[in-house]
C-alpha positions as a Markdown table, in Angstrom:
| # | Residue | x | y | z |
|---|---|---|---|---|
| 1 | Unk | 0.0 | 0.0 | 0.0 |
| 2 | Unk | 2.9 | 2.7 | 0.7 |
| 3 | Unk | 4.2 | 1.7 | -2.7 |
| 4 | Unk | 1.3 | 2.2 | -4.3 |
| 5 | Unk | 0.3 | 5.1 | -2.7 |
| 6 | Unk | 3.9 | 6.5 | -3.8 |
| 7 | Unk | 3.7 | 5.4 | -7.2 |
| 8 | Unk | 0.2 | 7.2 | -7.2 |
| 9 | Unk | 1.6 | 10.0 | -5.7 |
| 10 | Unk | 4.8 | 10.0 | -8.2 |
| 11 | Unk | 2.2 | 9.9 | -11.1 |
| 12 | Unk | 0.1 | 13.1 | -9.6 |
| 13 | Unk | 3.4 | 15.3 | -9.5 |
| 14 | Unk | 4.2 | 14.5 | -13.2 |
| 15 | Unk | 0.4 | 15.3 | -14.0 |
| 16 | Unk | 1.4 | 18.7 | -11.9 |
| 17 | Unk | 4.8 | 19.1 | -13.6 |
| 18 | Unk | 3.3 | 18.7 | -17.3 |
| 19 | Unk | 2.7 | 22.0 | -19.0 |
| 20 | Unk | -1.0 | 22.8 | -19.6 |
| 21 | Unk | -2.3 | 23.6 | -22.7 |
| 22 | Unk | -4.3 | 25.8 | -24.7 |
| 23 | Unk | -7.4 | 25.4 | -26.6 |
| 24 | Unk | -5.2 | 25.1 | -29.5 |
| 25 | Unk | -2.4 | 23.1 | -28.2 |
| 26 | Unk | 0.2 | 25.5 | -27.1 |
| 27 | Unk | 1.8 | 25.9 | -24.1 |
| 28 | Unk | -0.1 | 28.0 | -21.3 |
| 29 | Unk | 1.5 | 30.8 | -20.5 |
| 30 | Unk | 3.6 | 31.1 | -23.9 |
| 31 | Unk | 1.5 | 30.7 | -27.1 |
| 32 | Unk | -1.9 | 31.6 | -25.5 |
| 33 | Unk | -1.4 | 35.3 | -24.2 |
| 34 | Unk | 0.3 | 36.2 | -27.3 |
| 35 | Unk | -2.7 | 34.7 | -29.4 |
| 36 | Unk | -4.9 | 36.7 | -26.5 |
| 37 | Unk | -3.1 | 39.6 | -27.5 |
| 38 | Unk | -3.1 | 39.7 | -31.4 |
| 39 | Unk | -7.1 | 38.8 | -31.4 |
| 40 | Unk | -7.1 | 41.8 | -29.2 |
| 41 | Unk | -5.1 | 44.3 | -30.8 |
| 42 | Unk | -7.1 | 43.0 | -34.2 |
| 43 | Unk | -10.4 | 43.6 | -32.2 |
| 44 | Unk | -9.4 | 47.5 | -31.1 |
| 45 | Unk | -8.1 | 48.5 | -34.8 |
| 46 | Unk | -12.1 | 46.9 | -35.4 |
| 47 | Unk | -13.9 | 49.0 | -33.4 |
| 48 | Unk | -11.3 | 51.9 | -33.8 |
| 49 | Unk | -12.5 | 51.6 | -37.6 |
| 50 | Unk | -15.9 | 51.5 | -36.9 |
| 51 | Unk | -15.7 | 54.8 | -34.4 |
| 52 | Unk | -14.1 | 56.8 | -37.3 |
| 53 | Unk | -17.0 | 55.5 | -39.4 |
| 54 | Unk | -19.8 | 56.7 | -36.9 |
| 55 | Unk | -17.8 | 59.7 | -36.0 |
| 56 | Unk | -17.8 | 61.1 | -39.8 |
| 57 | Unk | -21.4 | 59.9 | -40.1 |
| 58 | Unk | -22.7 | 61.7 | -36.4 |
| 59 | Unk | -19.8 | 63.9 | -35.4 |
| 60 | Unk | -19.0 | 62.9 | -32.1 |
| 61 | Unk | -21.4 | 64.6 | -29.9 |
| 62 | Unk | -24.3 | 62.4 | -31.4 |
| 63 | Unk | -22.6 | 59.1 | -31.7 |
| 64 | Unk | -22.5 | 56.6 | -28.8 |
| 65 | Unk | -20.8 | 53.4 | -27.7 |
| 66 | Unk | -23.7 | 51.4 | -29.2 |
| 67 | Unk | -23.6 | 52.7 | -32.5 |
| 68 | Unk | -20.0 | 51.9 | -32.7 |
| 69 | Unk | -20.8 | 48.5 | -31.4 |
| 70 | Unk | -23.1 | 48.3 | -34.2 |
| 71 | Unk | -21.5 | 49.6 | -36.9 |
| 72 | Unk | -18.4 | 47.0 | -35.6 |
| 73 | Unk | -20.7 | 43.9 | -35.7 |
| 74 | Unk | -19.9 | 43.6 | -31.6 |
| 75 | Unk | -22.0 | 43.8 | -28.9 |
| 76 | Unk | -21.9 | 46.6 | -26.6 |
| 77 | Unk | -20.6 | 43.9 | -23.9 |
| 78 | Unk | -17.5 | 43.1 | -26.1 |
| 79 | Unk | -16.6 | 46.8 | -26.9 |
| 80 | Unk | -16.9 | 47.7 | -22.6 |
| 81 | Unk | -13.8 | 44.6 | -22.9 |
| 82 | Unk | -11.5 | 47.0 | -24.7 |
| 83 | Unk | -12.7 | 50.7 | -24.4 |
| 84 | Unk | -15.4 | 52.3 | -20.6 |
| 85 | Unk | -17.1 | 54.8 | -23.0 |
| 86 | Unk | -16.6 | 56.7 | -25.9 |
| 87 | Unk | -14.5 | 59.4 | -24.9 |
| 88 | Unk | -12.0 | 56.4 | -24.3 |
| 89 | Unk | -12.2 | 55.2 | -27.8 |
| 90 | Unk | -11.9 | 58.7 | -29.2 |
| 91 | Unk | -8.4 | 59.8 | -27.5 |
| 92 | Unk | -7.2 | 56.1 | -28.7 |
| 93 | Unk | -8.6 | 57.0 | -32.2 |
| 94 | Unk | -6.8 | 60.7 | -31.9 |
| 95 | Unk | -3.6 | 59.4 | -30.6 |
| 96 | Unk | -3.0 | 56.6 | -33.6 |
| 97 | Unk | -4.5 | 59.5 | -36.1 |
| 98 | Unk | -1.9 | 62.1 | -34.6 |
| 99 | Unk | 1.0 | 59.8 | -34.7 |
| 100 | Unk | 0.4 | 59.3 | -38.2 |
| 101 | Unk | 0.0 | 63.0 | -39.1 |
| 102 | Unk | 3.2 | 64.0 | -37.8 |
| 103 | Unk | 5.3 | 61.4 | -39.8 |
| 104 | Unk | 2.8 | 63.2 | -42.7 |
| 105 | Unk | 4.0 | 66.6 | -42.0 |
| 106 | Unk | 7.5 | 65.5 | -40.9 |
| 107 | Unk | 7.4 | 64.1 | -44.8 |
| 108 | Unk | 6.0 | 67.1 | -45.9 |
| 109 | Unk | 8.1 | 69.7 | -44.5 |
| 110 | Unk | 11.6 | 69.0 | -45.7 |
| 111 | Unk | 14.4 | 71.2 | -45.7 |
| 112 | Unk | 15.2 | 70.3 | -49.2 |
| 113 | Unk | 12.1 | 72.1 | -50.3 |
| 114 | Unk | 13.4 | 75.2 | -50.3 |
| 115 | Unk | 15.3 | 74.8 | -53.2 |
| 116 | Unk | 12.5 | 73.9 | -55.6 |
| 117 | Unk | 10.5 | 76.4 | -57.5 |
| 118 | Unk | 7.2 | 77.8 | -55.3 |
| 119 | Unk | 4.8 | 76.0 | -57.3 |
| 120 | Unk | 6.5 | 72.8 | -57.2 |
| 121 | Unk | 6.9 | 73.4 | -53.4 |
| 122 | Unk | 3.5 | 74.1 | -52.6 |
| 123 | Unk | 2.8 | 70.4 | -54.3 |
| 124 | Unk | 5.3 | 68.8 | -52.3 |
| 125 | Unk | 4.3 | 70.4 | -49.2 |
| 126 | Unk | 0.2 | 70.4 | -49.5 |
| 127 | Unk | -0.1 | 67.3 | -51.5 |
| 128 | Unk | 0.2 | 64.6 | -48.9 |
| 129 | Unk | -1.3 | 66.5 | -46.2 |
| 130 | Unk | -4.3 | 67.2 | -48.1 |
| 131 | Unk | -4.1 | 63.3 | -48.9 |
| 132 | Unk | -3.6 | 62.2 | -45.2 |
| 133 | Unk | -6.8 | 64.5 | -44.6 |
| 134 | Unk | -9.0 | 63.1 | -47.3 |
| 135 | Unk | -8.1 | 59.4 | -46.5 |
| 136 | Unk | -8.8 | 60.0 | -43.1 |
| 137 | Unk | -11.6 | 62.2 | -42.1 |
| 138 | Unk | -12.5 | 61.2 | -39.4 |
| 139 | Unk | -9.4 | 63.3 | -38.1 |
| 140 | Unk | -10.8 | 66.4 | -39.7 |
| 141 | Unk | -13.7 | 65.7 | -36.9 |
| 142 | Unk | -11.8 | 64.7 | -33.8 |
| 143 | Unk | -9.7 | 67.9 | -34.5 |
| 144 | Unk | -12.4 | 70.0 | -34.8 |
| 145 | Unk | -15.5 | 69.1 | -33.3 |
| 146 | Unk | -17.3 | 70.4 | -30.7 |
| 147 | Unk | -17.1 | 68.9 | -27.3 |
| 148 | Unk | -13.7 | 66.6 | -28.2 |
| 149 | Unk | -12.0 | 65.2 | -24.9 |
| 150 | Unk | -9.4 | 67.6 | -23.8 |
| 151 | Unk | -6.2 | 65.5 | -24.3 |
| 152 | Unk | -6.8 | 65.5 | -28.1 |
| 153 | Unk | -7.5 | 69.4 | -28.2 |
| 154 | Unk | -4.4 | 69.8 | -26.1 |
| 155 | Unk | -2.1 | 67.9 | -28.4 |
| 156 | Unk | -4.0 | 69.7 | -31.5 |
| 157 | Unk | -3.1 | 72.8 | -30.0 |
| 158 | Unk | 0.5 | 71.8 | -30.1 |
| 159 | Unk | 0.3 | 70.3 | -33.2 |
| 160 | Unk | -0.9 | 73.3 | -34.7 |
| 161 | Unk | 1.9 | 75.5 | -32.9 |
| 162 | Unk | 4.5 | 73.3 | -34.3 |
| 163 | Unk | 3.1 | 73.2 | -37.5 |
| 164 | Unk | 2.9 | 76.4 | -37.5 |
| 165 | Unk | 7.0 | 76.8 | -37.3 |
| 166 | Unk | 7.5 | 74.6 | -40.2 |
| 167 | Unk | 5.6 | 76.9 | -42.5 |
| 168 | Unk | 7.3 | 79.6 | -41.2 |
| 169 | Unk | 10.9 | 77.8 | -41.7 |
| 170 | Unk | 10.2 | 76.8 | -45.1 |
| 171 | Unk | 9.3 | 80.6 | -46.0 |
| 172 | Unk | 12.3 | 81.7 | -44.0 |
| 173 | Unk | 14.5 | 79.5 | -46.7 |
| 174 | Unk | 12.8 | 81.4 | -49.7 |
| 175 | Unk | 13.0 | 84.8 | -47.6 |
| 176 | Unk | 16.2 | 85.2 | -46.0 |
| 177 | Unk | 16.5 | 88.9 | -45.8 |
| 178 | Unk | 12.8 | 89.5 | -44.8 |
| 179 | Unk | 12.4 | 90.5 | -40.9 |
| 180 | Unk | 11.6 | 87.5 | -38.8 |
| 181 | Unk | 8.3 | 89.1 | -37.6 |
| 182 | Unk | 7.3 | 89.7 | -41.0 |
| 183 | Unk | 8.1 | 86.3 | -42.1 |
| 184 | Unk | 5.9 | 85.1 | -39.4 |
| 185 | Unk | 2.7 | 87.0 | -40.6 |
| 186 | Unk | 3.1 | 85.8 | -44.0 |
| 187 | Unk | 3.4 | 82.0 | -42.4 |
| 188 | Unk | 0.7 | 82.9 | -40.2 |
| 189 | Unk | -1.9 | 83.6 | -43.2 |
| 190 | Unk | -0.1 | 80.8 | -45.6 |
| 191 | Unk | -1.4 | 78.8 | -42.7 |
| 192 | Unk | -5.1 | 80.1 | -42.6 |
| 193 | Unk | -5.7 | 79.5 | -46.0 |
| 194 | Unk | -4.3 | 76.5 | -46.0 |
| 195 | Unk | -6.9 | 75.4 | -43.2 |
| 196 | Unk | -9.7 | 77.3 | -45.2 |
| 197 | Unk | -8.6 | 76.1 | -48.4 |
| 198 | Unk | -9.0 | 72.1 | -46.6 |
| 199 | Unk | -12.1 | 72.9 | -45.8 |
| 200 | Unk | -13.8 | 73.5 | -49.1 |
| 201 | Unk | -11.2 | 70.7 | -50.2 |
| 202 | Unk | -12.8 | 68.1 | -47.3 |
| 203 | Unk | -16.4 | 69.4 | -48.3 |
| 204 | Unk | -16.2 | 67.7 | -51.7 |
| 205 | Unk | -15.7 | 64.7 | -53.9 |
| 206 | Unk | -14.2 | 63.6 | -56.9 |
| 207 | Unk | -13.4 | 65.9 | -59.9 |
| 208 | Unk | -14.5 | 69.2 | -57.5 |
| 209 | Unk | -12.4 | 68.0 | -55.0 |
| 210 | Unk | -9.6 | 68.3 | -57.3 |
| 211 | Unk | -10.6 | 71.6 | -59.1 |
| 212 | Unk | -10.8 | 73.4 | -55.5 |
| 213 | Unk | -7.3 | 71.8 | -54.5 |
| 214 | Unk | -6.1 | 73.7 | -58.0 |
| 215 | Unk | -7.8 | 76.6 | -56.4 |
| 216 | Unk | -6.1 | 76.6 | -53.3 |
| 217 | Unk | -2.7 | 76.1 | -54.9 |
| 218 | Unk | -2.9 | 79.1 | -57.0 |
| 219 | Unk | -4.8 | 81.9 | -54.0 |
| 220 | Unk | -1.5 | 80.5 | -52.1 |
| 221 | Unk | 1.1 | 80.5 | -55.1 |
| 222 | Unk | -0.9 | 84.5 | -56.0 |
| 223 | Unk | -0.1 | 84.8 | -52.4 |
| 224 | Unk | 3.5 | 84.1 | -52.3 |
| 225 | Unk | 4.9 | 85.0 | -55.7 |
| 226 | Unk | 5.1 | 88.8 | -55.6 |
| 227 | Unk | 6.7 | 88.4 | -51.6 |
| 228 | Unk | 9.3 | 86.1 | -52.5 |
| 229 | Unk | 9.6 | 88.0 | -56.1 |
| 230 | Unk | 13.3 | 87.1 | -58.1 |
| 231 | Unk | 14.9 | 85.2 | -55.2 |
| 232 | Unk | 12.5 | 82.1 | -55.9 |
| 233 | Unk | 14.2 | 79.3 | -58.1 |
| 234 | Unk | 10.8 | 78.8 | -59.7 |
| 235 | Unk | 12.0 | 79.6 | -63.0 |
| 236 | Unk | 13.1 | 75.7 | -63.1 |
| 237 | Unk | 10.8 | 73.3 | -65.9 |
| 238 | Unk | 7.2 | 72.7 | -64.4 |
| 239 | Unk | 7.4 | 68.6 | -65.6 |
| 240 | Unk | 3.8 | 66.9 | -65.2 |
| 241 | Unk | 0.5 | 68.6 | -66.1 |
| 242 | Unk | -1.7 | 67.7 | -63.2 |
| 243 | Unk | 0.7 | 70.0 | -61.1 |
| 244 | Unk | 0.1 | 72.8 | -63.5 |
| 245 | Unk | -1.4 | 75.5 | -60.8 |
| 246 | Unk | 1.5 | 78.0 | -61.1 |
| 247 | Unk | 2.1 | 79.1 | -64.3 |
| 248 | Unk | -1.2 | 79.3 | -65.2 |
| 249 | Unk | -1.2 | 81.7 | -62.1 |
| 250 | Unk | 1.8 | 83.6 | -63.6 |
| 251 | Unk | -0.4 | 84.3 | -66.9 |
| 252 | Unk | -3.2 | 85.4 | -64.8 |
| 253 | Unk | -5.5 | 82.6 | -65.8 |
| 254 | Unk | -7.4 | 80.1 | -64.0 |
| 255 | Unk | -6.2 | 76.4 | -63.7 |
């Protein structure tokens, strides 16, 4: 009886000793948080979508968790796993949507851009961000709506600020004997017509979508042209005809 009761208790240790399993087979511990983890990453980046989607549809003061749930294909009990209410999900949403915009306007606002013409500048620099806001729009809302968590107007705010100082760095380059506080004004109101310009840009589709981004090039190329006068290289070739703004502003036409 002590033998057996030492065999039994020899076989109980190894049962103890044995690595559990998952559902799948792996190892507890190893394989199963990590498969935890990417169905719930994949999970957030659903619902995340489907915010932006009821945010653009609602504006964020008139959508709610269970709309998003909805629109997801989740029930409201699965999104309360991830996100406690929708103010939660919107400074997640901001956050990733911030992140990328910087690496947009980091692109954007290169030092090398200074030595091209101004026409061919203003593409380079407006080109991807108008891109950015078009493929994303549900930025455009989270920036700008009413009643948006404070965190997100915050780092707007300071977005904005530093964006701000890249316009003005890149005019600096094209004026350098201009007074700094001069130079700042004329960034100052690049930048307002830029955000103007976006919004009669975000406020359409298709073909007039594009006609008012040719508008917007040429009120700020009309703009800048007579300020930055001979010192601009933009007497260089103007290469592919879908970037024609300028010199149909330099002939006082229309695009």
């Amino acid at each position: 009886m002590p033998e057996a009761r030492a065999k039994k208790g020899a076989a109980g240790d190894g049962a103890a000793r044995k690595p559990a399993t998952d559902e799948a087979g792996g190892t507890a511990g190893t394989a199963r948080p990590r498969r935890r983890q990417a169905r719930g990453e994949a999970r957030i980046a659903q619902l995340l979508q489907a915010a932006a989607s009821v945010f653009c549809t609602s504006g964020y003061t008139a959508s709610s968790t269970n709309a998003i749930a909805r629109e997801a294909g989740v029930s409201p009990g699965t999104l309360y796993q991830f996100f406690p209410n929708k103010e939660a999900i919107a400074v997640e949403l901001g956050d990733q949507l911030l992140a990328r915009w910087r690496d947009t306007y980091g692109a954007a606002f290169t030092p090398s851009h200074i030595e091209l013409p101004l026409d061919r500048m203003l593409d380079a620099v407006l080109d991807p961000l108008i891109a950015f806001n078009c493929e994303n729009p549900a930025f455009f809302v989270l920036m700008h709506g009413s009643e948006i968590p404070g965190r997100i107007t915050e780092e707007h705010d300071t977005l904005h600020v530093t964006m701000l100082g890249q316009v003005e760095g890149i005019l600096a380059g094209y004026l350098p004997t201009v007074p700094a506080a001069q130079v700042h004004r004329v960034a100052d109101m690049t930048f307002m017509m830029f955000k103007a310009g976006l919004d009669l840009i975000l406020a359409h589709e298709g073909e007039e979508r594009e006609a008012y981004v040719r508008e917007l090039k040429t009120a700020m190329y009309r703009y800048l042209d007579p300020l930055i006068g001979d010192d601009s290289p933009r007497t260089a070739p103007h290469d592919t005809a879908p970037h024609d703004t300028a010199p149909h502003a330099r002939e006082g036409r229309t695009p």
